[in-house]
C-alpha positions as CSV (number, residue, x, y, z in Angstrom):
1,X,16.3,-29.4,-16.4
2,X,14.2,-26.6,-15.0
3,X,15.5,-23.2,-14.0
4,X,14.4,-20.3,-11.9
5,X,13.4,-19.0,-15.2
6,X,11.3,-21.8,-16.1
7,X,9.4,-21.8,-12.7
8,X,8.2,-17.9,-13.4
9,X,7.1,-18.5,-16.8
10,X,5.0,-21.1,-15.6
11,X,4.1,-19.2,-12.6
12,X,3.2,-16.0,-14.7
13,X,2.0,-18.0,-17.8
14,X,0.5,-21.0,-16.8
15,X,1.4,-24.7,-16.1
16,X,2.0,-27.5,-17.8
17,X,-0.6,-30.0,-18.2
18,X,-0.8,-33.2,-15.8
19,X,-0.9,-36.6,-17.3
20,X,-4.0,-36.8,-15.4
21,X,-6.1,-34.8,-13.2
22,X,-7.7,-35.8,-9.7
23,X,-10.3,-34.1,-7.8
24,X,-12.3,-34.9,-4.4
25,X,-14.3,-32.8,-2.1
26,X,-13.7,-31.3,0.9
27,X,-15.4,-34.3,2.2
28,X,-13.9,-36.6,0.8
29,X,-10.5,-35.2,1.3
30,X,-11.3,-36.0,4.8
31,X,-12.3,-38.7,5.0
32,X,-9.0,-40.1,3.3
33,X,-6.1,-37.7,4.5
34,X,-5.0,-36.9,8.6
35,X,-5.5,-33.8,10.3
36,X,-2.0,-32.4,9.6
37,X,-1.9,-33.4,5.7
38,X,-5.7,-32.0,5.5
39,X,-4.7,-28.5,6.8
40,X,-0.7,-28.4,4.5
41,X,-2.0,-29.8,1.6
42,X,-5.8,-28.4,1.4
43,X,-5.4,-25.4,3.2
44,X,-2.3,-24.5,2.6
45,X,-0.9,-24.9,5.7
46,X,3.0,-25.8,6.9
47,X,4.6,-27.8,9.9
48,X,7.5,-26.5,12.0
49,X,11.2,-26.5,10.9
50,X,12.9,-29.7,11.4
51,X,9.5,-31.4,12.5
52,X,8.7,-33.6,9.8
53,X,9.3,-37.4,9.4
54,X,10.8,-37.0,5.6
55,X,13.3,-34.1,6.5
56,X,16.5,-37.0,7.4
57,X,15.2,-39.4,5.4
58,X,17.6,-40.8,3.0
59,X,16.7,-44.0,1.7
60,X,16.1,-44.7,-2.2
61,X,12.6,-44.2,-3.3
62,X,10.3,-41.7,-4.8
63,X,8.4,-39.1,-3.0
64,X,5.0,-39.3,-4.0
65,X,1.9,-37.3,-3.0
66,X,0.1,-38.4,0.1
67,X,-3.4,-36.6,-1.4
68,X,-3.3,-38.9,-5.3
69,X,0.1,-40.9,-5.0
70,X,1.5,-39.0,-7.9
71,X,5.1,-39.4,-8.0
72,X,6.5,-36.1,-7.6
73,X,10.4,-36.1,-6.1
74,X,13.4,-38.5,-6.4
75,X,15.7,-39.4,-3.3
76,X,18.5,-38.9,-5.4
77,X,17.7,-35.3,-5.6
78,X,17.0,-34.4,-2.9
79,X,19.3,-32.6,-0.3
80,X,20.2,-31.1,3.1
81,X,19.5,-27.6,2.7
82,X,19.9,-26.6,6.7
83,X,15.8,-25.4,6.1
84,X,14.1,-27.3,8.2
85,X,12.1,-29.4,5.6
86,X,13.2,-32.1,2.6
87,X,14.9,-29.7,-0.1
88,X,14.6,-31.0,-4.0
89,X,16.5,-29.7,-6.9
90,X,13.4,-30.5,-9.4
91,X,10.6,-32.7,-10.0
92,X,10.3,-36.3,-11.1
93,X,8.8,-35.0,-14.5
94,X,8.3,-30.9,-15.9
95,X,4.9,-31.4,-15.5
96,X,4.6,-33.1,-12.3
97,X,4.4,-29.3,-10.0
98,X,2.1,-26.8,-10.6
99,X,3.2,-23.4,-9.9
100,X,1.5,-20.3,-8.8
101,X,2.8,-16.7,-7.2
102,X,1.9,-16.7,-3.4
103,X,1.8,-13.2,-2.0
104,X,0.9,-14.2,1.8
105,X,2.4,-12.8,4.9
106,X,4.2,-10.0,2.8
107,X,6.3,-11.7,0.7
108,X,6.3,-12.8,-2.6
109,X,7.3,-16.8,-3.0
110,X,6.5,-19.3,-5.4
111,X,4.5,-21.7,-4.3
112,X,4.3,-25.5,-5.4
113,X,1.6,-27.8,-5.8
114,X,0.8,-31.1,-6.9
115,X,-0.5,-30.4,-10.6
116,X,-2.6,-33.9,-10.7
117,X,-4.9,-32.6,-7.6
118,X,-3.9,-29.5,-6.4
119,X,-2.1,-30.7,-3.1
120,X,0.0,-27.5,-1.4
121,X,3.4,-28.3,-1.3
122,X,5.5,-25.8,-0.1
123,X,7.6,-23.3,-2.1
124,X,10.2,-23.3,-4.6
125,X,13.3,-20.4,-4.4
126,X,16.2,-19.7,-6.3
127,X,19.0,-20.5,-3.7
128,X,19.1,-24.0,-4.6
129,X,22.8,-26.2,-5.6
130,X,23.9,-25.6,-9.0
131,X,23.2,-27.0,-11.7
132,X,19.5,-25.9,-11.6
133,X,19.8,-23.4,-8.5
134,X,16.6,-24.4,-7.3
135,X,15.2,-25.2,-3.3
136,X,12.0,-26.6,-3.6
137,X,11.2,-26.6,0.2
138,X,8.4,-29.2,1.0
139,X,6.5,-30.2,3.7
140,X,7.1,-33.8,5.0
141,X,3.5,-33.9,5.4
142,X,2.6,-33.3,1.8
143,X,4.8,-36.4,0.8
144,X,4.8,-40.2,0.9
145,X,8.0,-42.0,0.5
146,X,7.9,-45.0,-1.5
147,X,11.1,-46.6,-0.9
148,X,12.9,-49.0,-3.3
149,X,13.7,-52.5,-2.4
Protein backbone atom coordinates (compact mmCIF):
# COMPACT_ATOMS: atom_id res chain seq x y z
CA UNK A 1 0.00 0.00 0.00
CA UNK A 2 1.34 3.41 -0.93
CA UNK A 3 1.72 6.20 1.52
CA UNK A 4 2.13 9.94 1.51
CA UNK A 5 5.68 9.01 1.87
CA UNK A 6 5.79 6.88 -0.99
CA UNK A 7 4.21 9.52 -3.39
CA UNK A 8 7.22 12.22 -2.49
CA UNK A 9 9.89 9.77 -3.03
CA UNK A 10 8.65 9.15 -6.20
CA UNK A 11 7.85 12.66 -6.81
CA UNK A 12 11.40 13.86 -5.68
CA UNK A 13 13.19 10.66 -6.96
CA UNK A 14 11.62 9.48 -9.79
CA UNK A 15 8.82 6.96 -10.90
CA UNK A 16 8.41 3.70 -11.19
CA UNK A 17 8.63 2.17 -14.54
CA UNK A 18 5.37 1.39 -16.67
CA UNK A 19 4.73 -2.04 -17.94
CA UNK A 20 4.60 -0.29 -21.18
CA UNK A 21 4.96 3.00 -22.53
CA UNK A 22 2.56 4.94 -25.11
CA UNK A 23 3.22 8.02 -27.04
CA UNK A 24 1.20 9.93 -29.88
CA UNK A 25 1.46 13.41 -31.14
CA UNK A 26 -0.30 16.35 -30.64
CA UNK A 27 -2.01 15.36 -33.66
CA UNK A 28 -2.76 12.41 -33.10
CA UNK A 29 -4.02 13.01 -29.69
CA UNK A 30 -6.57 14.81 -31.45
CA UNK A 31 -7.68 13.14 -33.64
CA UNK A 32 -8.57 10.30 -31.01
CA UNK A 33 -9.56 12.20 -27.70
CA UNK A 34 -12.67 15.17 -27.23
CA UNK A 35 -12.14 18.63 -26.73
CA UNK A 36 -12.49 18.46 -22.84
CA UNK A 37 -10.17 15.17 -22.40
CA UNK A 38 -7.64 16.91 -24.97
CA UNK A 39 -7.27 20.13 -22.80
CA UNK A 40 -7.36 17.85 -18.89
CA UNK A 41 -5.28 15.22 -19.98
CA UNK A 42 -2.75 17.01 -22.61
CA UNK A 43 -2.73 20.24 -21.25
CA UNK A 44 -3.28 19.90 -18.00
CA UNK A 45 -6.35 21.24 -17.71
CA UNK A 46 -9.42 20.48 -14.94
CA UNK A 47 -13.36 20.50 -15.15
CA UNK A 48 -15.61 22.21 -12.52
CA UNK A 49 -16.42 20.68 -9.04
CA UNK A 50 -19.24 18.23 -9.14
CA UNK A 51 -19.28 18.44 -13.08
CA UNK A 52 -18.05 15.28 -14.16
CA UNK A 53 -19.97 12.10 -15.27
CA UNK A 54 -17.63 9.63 -13.06
CA UNK A 55 -17.94 11.75 -9.74
CA UNK A 56 -21.47 9.50 -8.44
CA UNK A 57 -20.68 6.75 -10.29
CA UNK A 58 -20.62 3.63 -8.30
CA UNK A 59 -20.88 0.67 -10.19
CA UNK A 60 -18.13 -2.20 -10.22
CA UNK A 61 -15.48 -1.78 -12.74
CA UNK A 62 -12.08 -0.30 -13.28
CA UNK A 63 -11.24 3.16 -14.11
CA UNK A 64 -9.08 3.12 -16.97
CA UNK A 65 -7.36 5.92 -18.98
CA UNK A 66 -9.45 7.45 -21.72
CA UNK A 67 -5.87 8.65 -23.63
CA UNK A 68 -4.25 4.45 -23.67
CA UNK A 69 -6.94 2.45 -21.76
CA UNK A 70 -4.43 1.61 -19.03
CA UNK A 71 -6.24 0.48 -16.11
CA UNK A 72 -5.49 2.90 -13.44
CA UNK A 73 -8.33 2.85 -10.41
CA UNK A 74 -10.70 0.32 -8.82
CA UNK A 75 -14.46 1.12 -7.91
CA UNK A 76 -13.87 -0.54 -4.78
CA UNK A 77 -11.53 2.22 -3.82
CA UNK A 78 -12.82 4.78 -4.59
CA UNK A 79 -14.83 7.18 -2.34
CA UNK A 80 -17.01 10.20 -1.65
CA UNK A 81 -14.59 12.74 -0.57
CA UNK A 82 -17.31 15.97 -0.65
CA UNK A 83 -14.39 17.43 -3.55
CA UNK A 84 -16.16 17.66 -6.33
CA UNK A 85 -14.33 14.93 -8.39
CA UNK A 86 -13.93 10.80 -8.08
CA UNK A 87 -11.54 10.45 -4.90
CA UNK A 88 -9.20 7.05 -4.91
CA UNK A 89 -7.27 5.73 -2.09
CA UNK A 90 -4.42 4.32 -4.58
CA UNK A 91 -3.77 2.89 -7.86
CA UNK A 92 -4.71 -0.38 -9.49
CA UNK A 93 -0.82 -1.24 -9.49
CA UNK A 94 2.48 0.96 -7.77
CA UNK A 95 3.41 1.62 -10.99
CA UNK A 96 0.34 2.50 -12.71
CA UNK A 97 0.69 6.82 -11.65
CA UNK A 98 3.37 8.78 -12.38
CA UNK A 99 4.06 11.49 -10.12
CA UNK A 100 5.56 14.86 -10.35
CA UNK A 101 5.62 18.21 -7.94
CA UNK A 102 3.20 20.85 -9.59
CA UNK A 103 3.99 24.33 -8.35
CA UNK A 104 1.12 26.16 -10.45
CA UNK A 105 -1.14 28.89 -9.21
CA UNK A 106 1.03 29.24 -5.87
CA UNK A 107 0.73 26.17 -4.46
CA UNK A 108 2.63 23.25 -4.16
CA UNK A 109 0.47 19.81 -5.04
CA UNK A 110 1.35 16.62 -6.28
CA UNK A 111 0.20 16.00 -9.42
CA UNK A 112 -0.76 12.49 -11.05
CA UNK A 113 -0.46 11.21 -14.35
CA UNK A 114 -0.91 8.26 -16.32
CA UNK A 115 2.77 6.69 -16.26
CA UNK A 116 1.98 4.54 -19.71
CA UNK A 117 1.38 7.93 -21.73
CA UNK A 118 1.66 10.80 -19.69
CA UNK A 119 -2.24 11.57 -19.43
CA UNK A 120 -2.81 14.60 -16.47
CA UNK A 121 -4.82 13.32 -13.94
CA UNK A 122 -5.36 15.44 -11.26
CA UNK A 123 -3.61 15.52 -7.90
CA UNK A 124 -2.90 13.36 -5.06
CA UNK A 125 -2.99 14.92 -1.20
CA UNK A 126 -2.51 13.55 2.11
CA UNK A 127 -6.14 14.01 3.57
CA UNK A 128 -7.30 10.84 2.29
CA UNK A 129 -9.29 7.80 4.72
CA UNK A 130 -6.95 5.72 6.65
CA UNK A 131 -5.35 3.23 6.00
CA UNK A 132 -3.22 4.93 3.23
CA UNK A 133 -4.38 8.63 3.99
CA UNK A 134 -4.34 9.35 0.54
CA UNK A 135 -7.04 11.64 -1.88
CA UNK A 136 -6.13 11.18 -5.26
CA UNK A 137 -8.59 13.76 -6.79
CA UNK A 138 -9.24 13.00 -10.56
CA UNK A 139 -10.86 14.37 -13.28
CA UNK A 140 -13.89 12.42 -14.66
CA UNK A 141 -12.63 13.43 -17.85
CA UNK A 142 -9.31 11.78 -17.57
CA UNK A 143 -11.03 8.34 -16.85
CA UNK A 144 -13.07 5.66 -18.66
CA UNK A 145 -15.16 3.32 -16.58
CA UNK A 146 -15.06 -0.16 -17.60
CA UNK A 147 -17.72 -1.69 -15.71
CA UNK A 148 -17.97 -5.34 -14.70
CA UNK A 149 -20.82 -7.51 -15.80
Amino acid sequence: MLTWKDVINFAVNGNPSPDKRMEKTNEEWRAILTEDQYRITRKKGTEAPGTGALCSAHDPGKYNCVCCDTPLFDSTIKFESGTGWPSFTQPIKENAIKYEKDSSFGMVRVEVMCNTCDAHLGHVFPDGPEPSGLRYCINSESLKLVKEL
